[in-house]
TORPAPA-196044 format. One record per residue (C-alpha): residue number from 0; z, y, x. Coordinates in Angstrom, 1 decimal. Example, Ala and Ser with C-alpha at 12.3 -4.5 7.8 and 13.67 -1.06 7.14 Angstrom:
<r><resi>0</resi><pz>7.8</pz><py>-4.5</py><px>12.3</px></r>
<r><resi>1</resi><pz>7.1</pz><py>-1.1</py><px>13.7</px></r>
% end
This chain:
<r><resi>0</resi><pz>-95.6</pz><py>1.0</py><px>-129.1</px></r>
<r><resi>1</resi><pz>-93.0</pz><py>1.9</py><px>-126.8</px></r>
<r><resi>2</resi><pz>-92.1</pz><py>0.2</py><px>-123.4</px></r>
<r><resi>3</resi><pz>-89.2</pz><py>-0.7</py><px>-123.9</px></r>
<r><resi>4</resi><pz>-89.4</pz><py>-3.5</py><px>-126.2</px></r>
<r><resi>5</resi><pz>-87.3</pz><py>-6.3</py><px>-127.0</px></r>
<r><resi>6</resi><pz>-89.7</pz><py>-9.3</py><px>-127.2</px></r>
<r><resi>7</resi><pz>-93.4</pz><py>-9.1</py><px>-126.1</px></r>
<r><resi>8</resi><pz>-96.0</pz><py>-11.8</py><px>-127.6</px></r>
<r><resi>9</resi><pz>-99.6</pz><py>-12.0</py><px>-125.8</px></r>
<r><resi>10</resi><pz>-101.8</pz><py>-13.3</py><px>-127.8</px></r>
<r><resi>11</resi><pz>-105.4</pz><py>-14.7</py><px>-126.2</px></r>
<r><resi>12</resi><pz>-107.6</pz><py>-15.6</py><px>-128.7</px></r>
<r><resi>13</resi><pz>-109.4</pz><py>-18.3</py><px>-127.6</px></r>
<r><resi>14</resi><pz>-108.9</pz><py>-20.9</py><px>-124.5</px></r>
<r><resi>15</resi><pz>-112.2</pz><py>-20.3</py><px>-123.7</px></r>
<r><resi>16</resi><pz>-112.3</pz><py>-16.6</py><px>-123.0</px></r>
<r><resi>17</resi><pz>-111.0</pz><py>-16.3</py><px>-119.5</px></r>
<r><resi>18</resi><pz>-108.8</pz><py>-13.4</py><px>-118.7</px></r>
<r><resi>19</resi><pz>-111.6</pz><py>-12.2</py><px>-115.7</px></r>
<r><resi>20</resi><pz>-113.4</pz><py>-8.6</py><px>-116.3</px></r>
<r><resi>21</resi><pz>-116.3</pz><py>-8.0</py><px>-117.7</px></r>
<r><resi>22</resi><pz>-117.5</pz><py>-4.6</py><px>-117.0</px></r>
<r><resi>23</resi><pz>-121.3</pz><py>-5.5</py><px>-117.3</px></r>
<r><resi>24</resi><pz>-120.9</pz><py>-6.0</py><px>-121.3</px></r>
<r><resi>25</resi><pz>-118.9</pz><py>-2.8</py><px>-123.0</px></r>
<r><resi>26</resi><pz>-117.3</pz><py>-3.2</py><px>-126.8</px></r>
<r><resi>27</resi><pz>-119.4</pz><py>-1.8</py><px>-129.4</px></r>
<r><resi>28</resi><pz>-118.8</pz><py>1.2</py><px>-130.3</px></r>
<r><resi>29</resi><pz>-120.4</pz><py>1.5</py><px>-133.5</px></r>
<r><resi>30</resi><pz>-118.3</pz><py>2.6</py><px>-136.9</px></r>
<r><resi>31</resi><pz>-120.1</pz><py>0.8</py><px>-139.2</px></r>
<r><resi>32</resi><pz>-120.0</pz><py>-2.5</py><px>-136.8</px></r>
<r><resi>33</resi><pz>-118.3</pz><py>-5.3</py><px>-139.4</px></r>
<r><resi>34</resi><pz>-115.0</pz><py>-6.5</py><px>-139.0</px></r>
<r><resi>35</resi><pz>-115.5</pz><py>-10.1</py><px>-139.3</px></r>
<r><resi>36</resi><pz>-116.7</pz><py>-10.2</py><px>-135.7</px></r>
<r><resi>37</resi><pz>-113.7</pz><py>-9.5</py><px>-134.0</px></r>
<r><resi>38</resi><pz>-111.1</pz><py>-11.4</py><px>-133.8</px></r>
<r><resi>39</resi><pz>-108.8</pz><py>-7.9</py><px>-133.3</px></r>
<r><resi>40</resi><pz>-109.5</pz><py>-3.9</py><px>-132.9</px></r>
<r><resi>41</resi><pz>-108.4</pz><py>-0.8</py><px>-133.3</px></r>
<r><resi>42</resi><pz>-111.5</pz><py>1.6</py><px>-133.5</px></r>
<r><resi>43</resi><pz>-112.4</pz><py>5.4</py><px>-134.8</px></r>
<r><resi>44</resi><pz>-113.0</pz><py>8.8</py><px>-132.6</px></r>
<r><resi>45</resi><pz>-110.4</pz><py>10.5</py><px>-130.6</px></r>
<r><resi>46</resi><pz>-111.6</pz><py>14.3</py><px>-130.6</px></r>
<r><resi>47</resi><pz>-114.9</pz><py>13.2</py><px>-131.7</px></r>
<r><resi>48</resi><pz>-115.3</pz><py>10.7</py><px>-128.8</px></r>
<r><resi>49</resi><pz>-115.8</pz><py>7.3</py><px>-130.3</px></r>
<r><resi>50</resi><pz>-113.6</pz><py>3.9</py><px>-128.9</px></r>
<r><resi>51</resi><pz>-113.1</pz><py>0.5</py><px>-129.8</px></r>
<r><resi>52</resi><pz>-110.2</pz><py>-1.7</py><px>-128.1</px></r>
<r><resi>53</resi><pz>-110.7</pz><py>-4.9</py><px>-129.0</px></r>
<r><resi>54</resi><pz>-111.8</pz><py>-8.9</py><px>-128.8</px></r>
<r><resi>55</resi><pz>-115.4</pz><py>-9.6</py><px>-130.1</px></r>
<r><resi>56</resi><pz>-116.5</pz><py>-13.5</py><px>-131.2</px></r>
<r><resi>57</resi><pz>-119.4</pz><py>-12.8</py><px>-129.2</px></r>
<r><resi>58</resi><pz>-117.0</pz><py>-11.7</py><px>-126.0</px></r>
<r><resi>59</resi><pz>-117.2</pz><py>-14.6</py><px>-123.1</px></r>
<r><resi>60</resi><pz>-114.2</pz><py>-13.1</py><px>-121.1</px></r>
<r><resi>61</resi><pz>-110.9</pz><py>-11.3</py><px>-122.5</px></r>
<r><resi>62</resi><pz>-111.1</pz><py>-7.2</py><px>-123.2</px></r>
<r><resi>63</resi><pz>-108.2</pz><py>-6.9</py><px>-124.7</px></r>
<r><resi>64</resi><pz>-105.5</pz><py>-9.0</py><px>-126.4</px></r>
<r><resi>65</resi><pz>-103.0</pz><py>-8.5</py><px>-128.9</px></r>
<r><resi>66</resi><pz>-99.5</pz><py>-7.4</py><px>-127.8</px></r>
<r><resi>67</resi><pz>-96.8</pz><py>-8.0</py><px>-130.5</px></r>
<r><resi>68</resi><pz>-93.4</pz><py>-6.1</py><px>-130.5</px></r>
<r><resi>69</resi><pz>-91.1</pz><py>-8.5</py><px>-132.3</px></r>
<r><resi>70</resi><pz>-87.7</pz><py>-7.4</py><px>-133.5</px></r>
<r><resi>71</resi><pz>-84.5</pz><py>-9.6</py><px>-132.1</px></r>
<r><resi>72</resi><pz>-83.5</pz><py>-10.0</py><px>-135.7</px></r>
<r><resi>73</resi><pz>-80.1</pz><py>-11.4</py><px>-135.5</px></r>
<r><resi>74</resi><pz>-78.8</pz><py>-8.8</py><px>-133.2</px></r>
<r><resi>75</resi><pz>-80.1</pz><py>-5.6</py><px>-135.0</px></r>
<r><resi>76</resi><pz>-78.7</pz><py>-6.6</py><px>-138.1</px></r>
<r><resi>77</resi><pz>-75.4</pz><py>-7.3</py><px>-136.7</px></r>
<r><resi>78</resi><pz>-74.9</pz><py>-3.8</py><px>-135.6</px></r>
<r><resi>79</resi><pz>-75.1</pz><py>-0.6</py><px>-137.9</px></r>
<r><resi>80</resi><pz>-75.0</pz><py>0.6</py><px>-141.3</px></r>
<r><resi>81</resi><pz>-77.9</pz><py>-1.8</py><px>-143.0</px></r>
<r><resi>82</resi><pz>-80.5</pz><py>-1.4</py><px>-140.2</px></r>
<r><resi>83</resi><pz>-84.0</pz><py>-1.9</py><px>-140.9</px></r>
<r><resi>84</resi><pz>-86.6</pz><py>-4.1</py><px>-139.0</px></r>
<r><resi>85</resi><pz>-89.7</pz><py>-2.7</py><px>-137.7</px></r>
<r><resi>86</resi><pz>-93.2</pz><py>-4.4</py><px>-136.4</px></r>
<r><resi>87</resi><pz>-95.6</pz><py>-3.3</py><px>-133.9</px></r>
<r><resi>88</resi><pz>-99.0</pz><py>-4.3</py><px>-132.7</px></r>
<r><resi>89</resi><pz>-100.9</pz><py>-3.3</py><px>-129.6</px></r>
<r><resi>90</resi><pz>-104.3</pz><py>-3.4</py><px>-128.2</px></r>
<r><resi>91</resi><pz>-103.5</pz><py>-4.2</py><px>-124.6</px></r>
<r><resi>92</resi><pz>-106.3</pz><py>-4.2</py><px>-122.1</px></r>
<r><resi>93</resi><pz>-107.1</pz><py>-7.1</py><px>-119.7</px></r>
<r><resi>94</resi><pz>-104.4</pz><py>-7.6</py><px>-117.4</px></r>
<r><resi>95</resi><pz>-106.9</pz><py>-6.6</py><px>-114.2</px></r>
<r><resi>96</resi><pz>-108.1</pz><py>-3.2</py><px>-116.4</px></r>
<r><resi>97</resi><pz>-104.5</pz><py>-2.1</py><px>-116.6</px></r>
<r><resi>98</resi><pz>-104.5</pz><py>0.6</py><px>-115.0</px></r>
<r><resi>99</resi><pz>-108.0</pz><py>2.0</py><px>-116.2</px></r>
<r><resi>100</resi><pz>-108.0</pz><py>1.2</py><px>-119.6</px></r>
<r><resi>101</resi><pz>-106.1</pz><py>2.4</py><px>-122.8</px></r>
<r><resi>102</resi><pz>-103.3</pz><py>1.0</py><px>-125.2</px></r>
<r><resi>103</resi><pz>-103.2</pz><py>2.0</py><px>-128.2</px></r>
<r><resi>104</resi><pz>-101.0</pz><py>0.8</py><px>-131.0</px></r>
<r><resi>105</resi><pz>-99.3</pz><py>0.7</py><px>-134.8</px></r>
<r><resi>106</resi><pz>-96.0</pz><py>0.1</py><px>-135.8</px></r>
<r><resi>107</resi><pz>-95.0</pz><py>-0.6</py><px>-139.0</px></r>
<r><resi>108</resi><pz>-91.6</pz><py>0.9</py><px>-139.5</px></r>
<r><resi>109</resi><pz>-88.5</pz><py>0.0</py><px>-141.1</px></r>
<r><resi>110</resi><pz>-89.9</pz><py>-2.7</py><px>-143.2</px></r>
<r><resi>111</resi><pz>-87.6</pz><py>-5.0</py><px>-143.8</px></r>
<r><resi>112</resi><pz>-84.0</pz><py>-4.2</py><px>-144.6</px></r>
<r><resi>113</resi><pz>-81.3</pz><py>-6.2</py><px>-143.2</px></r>
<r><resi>114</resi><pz>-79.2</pz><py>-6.1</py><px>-146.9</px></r>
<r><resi>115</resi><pz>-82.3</pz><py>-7.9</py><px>-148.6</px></r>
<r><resi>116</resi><pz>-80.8</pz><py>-10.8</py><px>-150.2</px></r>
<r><resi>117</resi><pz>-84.2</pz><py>-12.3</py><px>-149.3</px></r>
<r><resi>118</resi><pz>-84.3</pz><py>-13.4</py><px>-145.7</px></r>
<r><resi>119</resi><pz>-86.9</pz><py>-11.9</py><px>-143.6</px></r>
<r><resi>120</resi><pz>-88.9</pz><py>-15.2</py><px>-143.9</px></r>
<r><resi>121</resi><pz>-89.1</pz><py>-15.4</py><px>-147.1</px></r>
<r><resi>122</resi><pz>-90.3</pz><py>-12.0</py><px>-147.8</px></r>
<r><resi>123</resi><pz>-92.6</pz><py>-11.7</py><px>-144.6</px></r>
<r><resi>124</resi><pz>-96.1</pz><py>-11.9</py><px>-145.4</px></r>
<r><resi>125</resi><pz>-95.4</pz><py>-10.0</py><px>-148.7</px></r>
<r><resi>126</resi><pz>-94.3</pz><py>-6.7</py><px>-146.6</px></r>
<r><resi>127</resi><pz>-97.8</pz><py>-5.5</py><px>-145.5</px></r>
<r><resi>128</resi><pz>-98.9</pz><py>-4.8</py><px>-149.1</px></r>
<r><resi>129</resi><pz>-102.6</pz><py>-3.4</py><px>-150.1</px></r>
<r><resi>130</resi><pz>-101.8</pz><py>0.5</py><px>-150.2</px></r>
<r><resi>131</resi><pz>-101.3</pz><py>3.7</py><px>-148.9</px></r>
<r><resi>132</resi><pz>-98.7</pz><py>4.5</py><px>-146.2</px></r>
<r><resi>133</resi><pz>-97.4</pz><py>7.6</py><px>-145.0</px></r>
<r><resi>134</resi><pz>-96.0</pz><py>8.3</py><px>-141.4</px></r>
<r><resi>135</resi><pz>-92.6</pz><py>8.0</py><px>-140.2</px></r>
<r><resi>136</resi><pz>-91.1</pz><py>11.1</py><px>-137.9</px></r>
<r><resi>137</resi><pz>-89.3</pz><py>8.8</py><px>-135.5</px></r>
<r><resi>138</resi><pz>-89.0</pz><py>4.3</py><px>-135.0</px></r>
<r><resi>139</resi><pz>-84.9</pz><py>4.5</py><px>-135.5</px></r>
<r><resi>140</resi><pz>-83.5</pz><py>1.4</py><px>-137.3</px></r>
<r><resi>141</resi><pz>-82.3</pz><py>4.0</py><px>-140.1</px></r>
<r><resi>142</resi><pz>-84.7</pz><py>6.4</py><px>-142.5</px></r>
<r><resi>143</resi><pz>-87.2</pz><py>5.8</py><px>-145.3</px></r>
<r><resi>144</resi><pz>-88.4</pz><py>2.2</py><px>-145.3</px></r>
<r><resi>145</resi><pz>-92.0</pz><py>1.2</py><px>-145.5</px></r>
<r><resi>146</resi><pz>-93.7</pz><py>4.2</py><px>-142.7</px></r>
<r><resi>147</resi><pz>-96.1</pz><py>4.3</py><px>-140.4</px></r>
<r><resi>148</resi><pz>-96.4</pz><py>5.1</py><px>-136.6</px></r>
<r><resi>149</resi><pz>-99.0</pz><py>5.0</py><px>-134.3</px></r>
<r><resi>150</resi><pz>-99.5</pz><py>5.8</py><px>-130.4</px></r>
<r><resi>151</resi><pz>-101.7</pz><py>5.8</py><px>-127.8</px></r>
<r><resi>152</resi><pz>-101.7</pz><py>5.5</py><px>-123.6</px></r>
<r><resi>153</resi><pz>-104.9</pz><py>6.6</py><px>-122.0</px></r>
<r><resi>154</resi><pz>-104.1</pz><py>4.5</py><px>-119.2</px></r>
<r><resi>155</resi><pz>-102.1</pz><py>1.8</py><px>-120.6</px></r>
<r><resi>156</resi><pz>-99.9</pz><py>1.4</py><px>-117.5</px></r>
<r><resi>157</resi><pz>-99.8</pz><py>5.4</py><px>-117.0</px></r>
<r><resi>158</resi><pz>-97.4</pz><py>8.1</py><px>-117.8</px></r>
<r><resi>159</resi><pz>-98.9</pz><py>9.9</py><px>-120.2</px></r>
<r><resi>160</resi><pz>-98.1</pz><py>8.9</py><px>-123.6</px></r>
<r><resi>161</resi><pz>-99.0</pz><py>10.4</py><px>-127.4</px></r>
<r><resi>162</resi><pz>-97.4</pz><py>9.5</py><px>-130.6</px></r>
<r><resi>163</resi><pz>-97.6</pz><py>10.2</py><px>-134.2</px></r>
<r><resi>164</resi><pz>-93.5</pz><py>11.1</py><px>-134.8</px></r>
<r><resi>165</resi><pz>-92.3</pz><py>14.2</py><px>-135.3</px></r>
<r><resi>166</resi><pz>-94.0</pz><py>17.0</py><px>-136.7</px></r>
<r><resi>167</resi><pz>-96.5</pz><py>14.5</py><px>-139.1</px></r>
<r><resi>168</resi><pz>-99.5</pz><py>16.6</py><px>-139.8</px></r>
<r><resi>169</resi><pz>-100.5</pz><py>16.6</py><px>-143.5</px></r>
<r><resi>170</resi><pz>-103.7</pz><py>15.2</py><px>-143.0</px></r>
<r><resi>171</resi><pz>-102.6</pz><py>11.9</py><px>-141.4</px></r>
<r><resi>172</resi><pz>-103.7</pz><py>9.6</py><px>-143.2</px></r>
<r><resi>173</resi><pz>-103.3</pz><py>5.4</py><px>-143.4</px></r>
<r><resi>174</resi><pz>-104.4</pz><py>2.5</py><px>-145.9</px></r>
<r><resi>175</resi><pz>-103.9</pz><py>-0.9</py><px>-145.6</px></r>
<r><resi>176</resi><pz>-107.3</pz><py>-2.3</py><px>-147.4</px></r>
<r><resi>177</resi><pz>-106.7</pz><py>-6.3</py><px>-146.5</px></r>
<r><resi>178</resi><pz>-103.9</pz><py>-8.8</py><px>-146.0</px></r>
<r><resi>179</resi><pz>-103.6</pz><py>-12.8</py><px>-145.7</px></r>
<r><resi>180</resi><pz>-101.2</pz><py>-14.8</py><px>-144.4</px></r>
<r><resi>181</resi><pz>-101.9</pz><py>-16.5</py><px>-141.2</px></r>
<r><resi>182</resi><pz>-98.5</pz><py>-19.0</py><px>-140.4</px></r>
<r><resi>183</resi><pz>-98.5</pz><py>-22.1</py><px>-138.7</px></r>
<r><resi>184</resi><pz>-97.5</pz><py>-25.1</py><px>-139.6</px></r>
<r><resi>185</resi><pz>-96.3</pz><py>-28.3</py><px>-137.2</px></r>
<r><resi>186</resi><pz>-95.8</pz><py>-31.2</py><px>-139.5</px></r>
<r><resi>187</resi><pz>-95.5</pz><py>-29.4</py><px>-142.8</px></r>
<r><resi>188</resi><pz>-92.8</pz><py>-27.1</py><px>-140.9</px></r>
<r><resi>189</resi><pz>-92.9</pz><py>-23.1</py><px>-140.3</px></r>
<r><resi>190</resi><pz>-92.9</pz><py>-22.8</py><px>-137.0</px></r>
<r><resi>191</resi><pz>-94.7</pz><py>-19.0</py><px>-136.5</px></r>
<r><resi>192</resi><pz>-95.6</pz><py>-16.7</py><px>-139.3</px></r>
<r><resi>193</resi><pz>-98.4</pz><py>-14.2</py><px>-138.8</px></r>
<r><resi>194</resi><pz>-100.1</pz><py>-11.4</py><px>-141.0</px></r>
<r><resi>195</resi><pz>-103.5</pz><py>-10.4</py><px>-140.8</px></r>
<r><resi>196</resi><pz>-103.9</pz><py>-6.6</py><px>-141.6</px></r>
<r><resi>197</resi><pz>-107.2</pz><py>-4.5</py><px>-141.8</px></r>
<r><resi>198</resi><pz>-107.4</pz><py>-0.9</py><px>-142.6</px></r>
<r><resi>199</resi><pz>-108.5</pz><py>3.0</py><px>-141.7</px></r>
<r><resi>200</resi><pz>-106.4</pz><py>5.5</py><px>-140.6</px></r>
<r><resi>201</resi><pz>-106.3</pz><py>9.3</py><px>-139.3</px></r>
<r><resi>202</resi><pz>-103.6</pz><py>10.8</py><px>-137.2</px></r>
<r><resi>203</resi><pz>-102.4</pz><py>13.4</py><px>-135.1</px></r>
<r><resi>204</resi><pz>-100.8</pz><py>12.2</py><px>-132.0</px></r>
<r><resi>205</resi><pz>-98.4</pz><py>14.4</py><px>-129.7</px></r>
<r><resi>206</resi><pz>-98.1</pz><py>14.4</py><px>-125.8</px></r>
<r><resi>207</resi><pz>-94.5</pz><py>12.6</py><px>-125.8</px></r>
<r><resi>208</resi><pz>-93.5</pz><py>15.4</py><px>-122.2</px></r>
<r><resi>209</resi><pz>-95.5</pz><py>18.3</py><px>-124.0</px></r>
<r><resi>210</resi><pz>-96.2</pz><py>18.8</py><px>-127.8</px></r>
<r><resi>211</resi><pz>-98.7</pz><py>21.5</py><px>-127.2</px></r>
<r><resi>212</resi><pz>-100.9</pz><py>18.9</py><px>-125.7</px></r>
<r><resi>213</resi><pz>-102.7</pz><py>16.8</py><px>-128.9</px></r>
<r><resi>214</resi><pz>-104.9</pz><py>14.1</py><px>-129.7</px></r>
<r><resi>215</resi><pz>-106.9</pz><py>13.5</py><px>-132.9</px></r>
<r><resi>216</resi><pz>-107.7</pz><py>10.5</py><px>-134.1</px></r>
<r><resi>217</resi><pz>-110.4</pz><py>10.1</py><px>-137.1</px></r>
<r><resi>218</resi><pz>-112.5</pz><py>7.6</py><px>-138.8</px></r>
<r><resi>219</resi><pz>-110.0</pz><py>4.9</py><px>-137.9</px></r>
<r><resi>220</resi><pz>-109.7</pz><py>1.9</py><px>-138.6</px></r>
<r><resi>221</resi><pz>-108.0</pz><py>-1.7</py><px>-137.4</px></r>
<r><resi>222</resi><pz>-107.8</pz><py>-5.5</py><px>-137.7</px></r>
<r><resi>223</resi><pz>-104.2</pz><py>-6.9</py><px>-136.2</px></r>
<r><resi>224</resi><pz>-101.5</pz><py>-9.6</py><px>-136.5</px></r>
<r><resi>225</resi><pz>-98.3</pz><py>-8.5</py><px>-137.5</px></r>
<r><resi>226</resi><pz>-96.0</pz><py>-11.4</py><px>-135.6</px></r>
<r><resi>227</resi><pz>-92.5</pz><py>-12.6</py><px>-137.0</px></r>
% end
C-alpha cells in the first residue's frame, strides 16, 4: 500500500486493547495456528524466515491494526476514460513500534468499474469473490480489472519499500478461500460496509529504488477487512 493515499481508516479492534507496547508477548508465529483467533493478519515466510503481523483475541494491548486505503469515489470517476476503483488493506504496526516494525499489505486492484450500472454499493461485498487472482503489473486506475498487488516495508515508516508490480513472477500465486459481509447498520440504515477476506498467497516482491534487490514471500496467507 502506497503512502500516498487518499483516505486512511485505522481500525482498533477492541476498546479494551490499549494502543501501549507489548514487547514481553510476541505474535505466534506458527503456520498452522487457526485463523479464528485473530481478529486480523497477514502471515507466511519471507526467504524462509517466518512472520505474522497481526491482532490476536488473546492480545491485551494493540500489535497491529488494520489500515484501510479507501478510494474518493466520486472524484476518480469523474475524471478519465471509465476509471476503475481499487481497495487496499494494511497491517500497520502499533503507533509507538513504527519505526521498528513492518507493514505489509494487499491491494485489490481495479475492482470496481466506474461504468457499472450498479453502484459501488450495491455490488460491494459481491467483489471479493471465492477464487483465484492473478497479479496486476502496476495500481493505475486503468488495466485489467479484478488483480492483485501486494507490498511490504520492513520498517513501516522507513524508506525501503518492495512490491509485487512489474515484472510478476509466474509462480505468484493468490486465492481468496473465504468471504462474508461485515456492514453496519444504524437504525436499519448502511452506514459502513466491510468485507471480511481470508486467503494464502505467494509473491515475489521487488525493491521499489533497486529491482535486483528481492523478497520472497511463501506459505502466505491473510484475514482482512476490505473497507468501502
Amino acid at each position: 500500500m502506497k503512502r500516498k493515499q487518499l483516505l486512511m481508516l485505522f481500525t482498533c479492534v477492541s476498546a479494551f486493547l490499549g494502543c501501549s507496547n507489548d514487547n514481553d508477548s510476541e505474535n505466534n508465529q506458527n503456520s498452522n495456528f487457526d485463523s479464528s483467533d485473530y481478529y486480523y493478519f497477514i502471515s507466511g515466510k519471507i526467504n524462509g524466515e517466518p512472520f505474522l503481523y497481526g491482532q490476536s483475541m488473546d492480545d491485551n494491548t494493540l500489535k497491529y491494526q488494520e489500515v484501510s486505503e479507501i478510494p474518493l469515489e466520486a472524484a476518480t470517476c469523474a475524471y478519465g476514460i471509465d476509471p476503475k476503483l481499487s481497495y487496499s488493506t494494511a497491517m500497520f504496526p502499533n503507533f509507538d513500534n513504527e519505526d521498528t516494525d513492518p507493514q505489509m499489505g494487499i491491494s485489490f486492484i481495479r475492482f470496481y468499474q466506474c461504468s457499472n450500472p450498479q453502484t459501488s454499493t450495491e455490488v460491494f461485498n459481491d467483489l471479493f469473490a471465492i477464487g483465484n487472482y492473478e497479479y496486476s503489473e502496476n495500481d493505475l486506475s486503468s488495466g485489467t480489472m479484478m488483480q492483485i498487488g501486494v507490498d511490504y516495508l520492513p520498517i513501516a515508516m522507513g524508506d525501503v519499500h518492495y512490491e509485487s508490480y512489474g515484472e510478476i513472477d509466474p509462480n505468484n500465486t493468490f486465492s481468496i478461500t473465504s468471504t462474508e459481509a461485515q456492514n453496519q447498520y444504524l437504525l436499519g440504515t448502511l452506514v459502513s460496509q466491510k468485507q471480511l477476506v481470508e486467503g494464502e498467497f505467494s509473491a515475489k516482491l521487488y525493491n521499489t529504488e533497486d529491482s535486483s534487490d528481492f523478497i520472497e514471500i511463501t506459505e502466505g496467507r491473510f484475514k482482512l477487512s476490505v473497507t468501502k
